[in-house]
C-alpha positions as CSV (number, residue, x, y, z in Angstrom):
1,X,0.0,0.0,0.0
2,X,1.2,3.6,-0.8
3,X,2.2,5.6,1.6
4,X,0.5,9.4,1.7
5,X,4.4,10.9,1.1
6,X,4.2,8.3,-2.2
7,X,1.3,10.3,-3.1
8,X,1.5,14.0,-1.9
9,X,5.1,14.1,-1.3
10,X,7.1,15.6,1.3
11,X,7.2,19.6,2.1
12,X,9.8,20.8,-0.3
13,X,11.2,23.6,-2.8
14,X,11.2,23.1,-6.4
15,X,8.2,21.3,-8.8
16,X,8.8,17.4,-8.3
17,X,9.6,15.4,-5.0
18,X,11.7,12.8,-7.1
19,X,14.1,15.4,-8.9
20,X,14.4,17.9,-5.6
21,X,13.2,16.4,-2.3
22,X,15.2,13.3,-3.3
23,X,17.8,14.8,-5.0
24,X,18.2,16.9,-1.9
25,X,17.9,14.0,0.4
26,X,20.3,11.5,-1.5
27,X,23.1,14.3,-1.5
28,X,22.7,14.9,2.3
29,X,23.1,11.4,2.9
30,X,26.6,11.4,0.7
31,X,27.6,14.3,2.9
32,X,26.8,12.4,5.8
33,X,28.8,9.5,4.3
34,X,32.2,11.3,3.4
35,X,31.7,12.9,7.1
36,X,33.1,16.5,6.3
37,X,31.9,19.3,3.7
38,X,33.7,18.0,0.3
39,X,35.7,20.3,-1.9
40,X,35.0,18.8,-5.0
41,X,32.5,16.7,-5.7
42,X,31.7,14.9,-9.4
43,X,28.1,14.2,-10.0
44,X,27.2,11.5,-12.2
45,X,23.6,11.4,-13.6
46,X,21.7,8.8,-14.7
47,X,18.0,8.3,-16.6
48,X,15.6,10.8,-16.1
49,X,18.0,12.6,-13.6
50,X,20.1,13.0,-16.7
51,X,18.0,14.4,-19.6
52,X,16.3,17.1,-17.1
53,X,18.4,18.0,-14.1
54,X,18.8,21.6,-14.9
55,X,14.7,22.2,-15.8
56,X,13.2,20.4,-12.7
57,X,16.0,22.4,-10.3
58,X,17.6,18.8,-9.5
59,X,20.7,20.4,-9.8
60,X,20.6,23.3,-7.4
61,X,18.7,20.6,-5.0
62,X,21.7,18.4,-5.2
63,X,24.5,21.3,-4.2
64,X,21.8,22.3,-1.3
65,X,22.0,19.0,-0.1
66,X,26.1,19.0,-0.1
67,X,26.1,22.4,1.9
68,X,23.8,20.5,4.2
69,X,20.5,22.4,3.5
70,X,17.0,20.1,3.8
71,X,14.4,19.8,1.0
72,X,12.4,22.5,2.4
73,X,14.8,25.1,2.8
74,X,14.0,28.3,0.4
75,X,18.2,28.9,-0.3
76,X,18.1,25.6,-2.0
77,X,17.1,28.2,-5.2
78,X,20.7,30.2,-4.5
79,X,22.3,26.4,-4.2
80,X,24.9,28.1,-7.2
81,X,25.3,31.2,-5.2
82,X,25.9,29.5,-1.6
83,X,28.5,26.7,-3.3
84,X,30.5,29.8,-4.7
85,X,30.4,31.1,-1.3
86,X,31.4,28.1,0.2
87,X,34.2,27.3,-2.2
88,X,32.8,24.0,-3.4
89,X,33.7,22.9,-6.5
90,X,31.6,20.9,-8.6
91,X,30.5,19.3,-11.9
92,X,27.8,17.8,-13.5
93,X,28.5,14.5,-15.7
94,X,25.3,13.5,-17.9
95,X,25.8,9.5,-18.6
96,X,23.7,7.9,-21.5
97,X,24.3,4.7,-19.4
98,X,20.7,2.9,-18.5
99,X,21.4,1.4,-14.9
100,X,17.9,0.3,-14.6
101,X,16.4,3.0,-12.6
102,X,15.4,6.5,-14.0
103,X,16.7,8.9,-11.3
104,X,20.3,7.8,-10.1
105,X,23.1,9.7,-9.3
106,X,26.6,9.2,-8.1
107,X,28.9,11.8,-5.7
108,X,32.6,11.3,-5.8
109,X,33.6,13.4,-3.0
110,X,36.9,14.5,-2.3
111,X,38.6,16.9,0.0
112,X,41.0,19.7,-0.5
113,X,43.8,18.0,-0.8
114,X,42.5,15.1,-2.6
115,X,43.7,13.0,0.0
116,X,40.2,11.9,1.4
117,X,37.6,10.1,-1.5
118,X,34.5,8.6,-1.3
119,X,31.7,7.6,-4.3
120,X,28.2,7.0,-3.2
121,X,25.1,6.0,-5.6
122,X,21.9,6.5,-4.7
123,X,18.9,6.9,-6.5
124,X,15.4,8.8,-5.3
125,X,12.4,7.0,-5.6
126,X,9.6,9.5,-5.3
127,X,8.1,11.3,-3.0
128,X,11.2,12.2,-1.0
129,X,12.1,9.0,-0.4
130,X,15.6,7.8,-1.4
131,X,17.5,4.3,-1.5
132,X,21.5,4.6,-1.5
133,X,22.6,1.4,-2.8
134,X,26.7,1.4,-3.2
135,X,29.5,3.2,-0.8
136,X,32.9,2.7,-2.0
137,X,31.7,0.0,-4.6
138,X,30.4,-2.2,-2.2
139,X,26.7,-2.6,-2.3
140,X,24.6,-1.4,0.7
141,X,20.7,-0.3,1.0
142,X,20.3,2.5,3.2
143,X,16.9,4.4,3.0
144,X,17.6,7.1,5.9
145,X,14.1,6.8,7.0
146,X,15.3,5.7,10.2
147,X,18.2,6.4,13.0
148,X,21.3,4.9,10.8
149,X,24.6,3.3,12.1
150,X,27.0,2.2,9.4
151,X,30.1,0.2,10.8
152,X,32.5,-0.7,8.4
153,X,35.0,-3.7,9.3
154,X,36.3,-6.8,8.7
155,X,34.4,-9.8,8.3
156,X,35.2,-11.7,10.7
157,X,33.9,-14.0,13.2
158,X,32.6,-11.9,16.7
159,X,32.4,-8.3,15.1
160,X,28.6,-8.1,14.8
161,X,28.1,-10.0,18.7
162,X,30.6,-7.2,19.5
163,X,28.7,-4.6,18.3
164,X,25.2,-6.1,19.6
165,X,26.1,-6.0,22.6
166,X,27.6,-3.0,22.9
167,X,24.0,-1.6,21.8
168,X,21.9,-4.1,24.3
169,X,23.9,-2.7,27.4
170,X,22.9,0.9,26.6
171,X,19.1,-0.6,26.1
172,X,19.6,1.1,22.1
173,X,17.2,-0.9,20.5
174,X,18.3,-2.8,16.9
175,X,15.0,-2.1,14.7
176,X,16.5,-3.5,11.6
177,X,20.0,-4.9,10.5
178,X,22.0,-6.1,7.5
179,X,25.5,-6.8,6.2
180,X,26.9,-6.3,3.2
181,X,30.5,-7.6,2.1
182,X,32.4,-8.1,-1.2
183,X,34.0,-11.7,-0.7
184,X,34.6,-13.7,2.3
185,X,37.1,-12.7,5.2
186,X,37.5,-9.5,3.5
187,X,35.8,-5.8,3.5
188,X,32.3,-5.9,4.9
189,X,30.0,-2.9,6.1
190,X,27.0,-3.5,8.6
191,X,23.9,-1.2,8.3
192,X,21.7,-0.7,11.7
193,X,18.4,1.2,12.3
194,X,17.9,1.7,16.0
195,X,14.6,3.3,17.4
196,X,17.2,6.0,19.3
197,X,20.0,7.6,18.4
198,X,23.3,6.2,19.6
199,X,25.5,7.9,21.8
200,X,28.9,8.9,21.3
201,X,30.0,7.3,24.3
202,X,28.6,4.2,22.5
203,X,30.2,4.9,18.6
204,X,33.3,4.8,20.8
205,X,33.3,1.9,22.3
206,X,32.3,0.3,18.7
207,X,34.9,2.1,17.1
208,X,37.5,0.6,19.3
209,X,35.4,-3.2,18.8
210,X,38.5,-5.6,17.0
211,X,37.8,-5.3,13.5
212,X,36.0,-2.0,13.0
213,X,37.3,0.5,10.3
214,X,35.1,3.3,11.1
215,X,31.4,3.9,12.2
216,X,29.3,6.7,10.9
217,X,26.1,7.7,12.6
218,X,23.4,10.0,11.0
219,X,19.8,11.0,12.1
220,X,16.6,10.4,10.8
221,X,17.2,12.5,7.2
């Protein structure tokens, strides 16, 4: 069943939910992801995303979202002006590649010295509502509908009992969870929802968990 955002869609500026909302949301999230305001950033557009990013304002919703503004904030229509401002250098790539969905996009992110990268794919599916579905080439699916934890480790035995419990003793409840991982024993990252936001007392302690790269933590987008 529909829900009424699939319908109505979300407060927001601009004329469609899929090409601004989204847009807006999926680039927050890729901010959220490289954990610091990029300095240059390479958009890749797919499908419909594509053929009319510049006429449906997907492209001023997408730099509003890097700068860290929401879908219903009215500077999203002086995105060009603020990224000047902000020294944020980007560029729009059109790809005639089909990828299956019509509004897909992909951030590589990179600080100012180039020395910190990042590529995240998401795509919006109406409404508002967004799926990212690769970090760093590995396959994930993230929605941001709900208090996020993203641990990246290795996969190895004990990591996600580690991190359970860690979670259980601070009575942070696990709504959903899934791991992703490109071959055995090797790079893996494990996506939580959790009904509260975790602590930083608590990213800590899992960030210091044997086998954990890094953890990310982002609210409810």
């Amino acid at each position: 069943m529909n829900s009424i955002f699939d319908i109505i869609g979300p407060v927001m500026i601009g004329p469609s939910s899929s090409h601004t909302a989204g847009a807006s949301r999926l680039a927050n999230m890729a901010r959220y992801i490289f954990q610091e305001q990029p300095a240059r950033v390479d958009m890749t557009l797919y499908g419909s995303f594509a053929k009319t990013y510049k006429g449906h304002g997907t492209d001023k919703a997408l730099l509003a979202g890097l700068l860290g503004l929401g879908a219903d904030d009215e500077r999203i229509r002086e995105a060009y002006t603020l990224a000047s401002k902000s020294h944020l250098s980007y560029r729009f790539i059109e790809s005639p590649i089909d990828v299956g969905h019509p509004n897909v996009v992909r951030f590589d992110m990179y600080n100012a010295d180039d020395s910190h990268h990042a590529s995240v794919v998401g795509r919006s599916l109406g409404g508002g509502r967004i799926l990212v579905t690769e970090i760093d080439g590995m396959a994930v699916d993230i929605t941001g509908d709900e208090e996020t934890l993203i641990i990246l480790h290795n996969d190895k035995p004990g990591v996600i009992f580690g991190v359970s419990g860690v979670l259980g003793q601070k009575q942070i409840n696990i709504s959903g969870m899934r791991v992703f991982r490109k071959n055995k024993h090797e790079e893996a990252v494990m996506v939580i929802t959790t009904d509260s936001p975790v602590d930083k007392a608590s990213l800590g302690e899992i960030r210091n968990l044997p086998n954990v790269t890094d953890v990310l933590m982002f609210a409810k987008l």
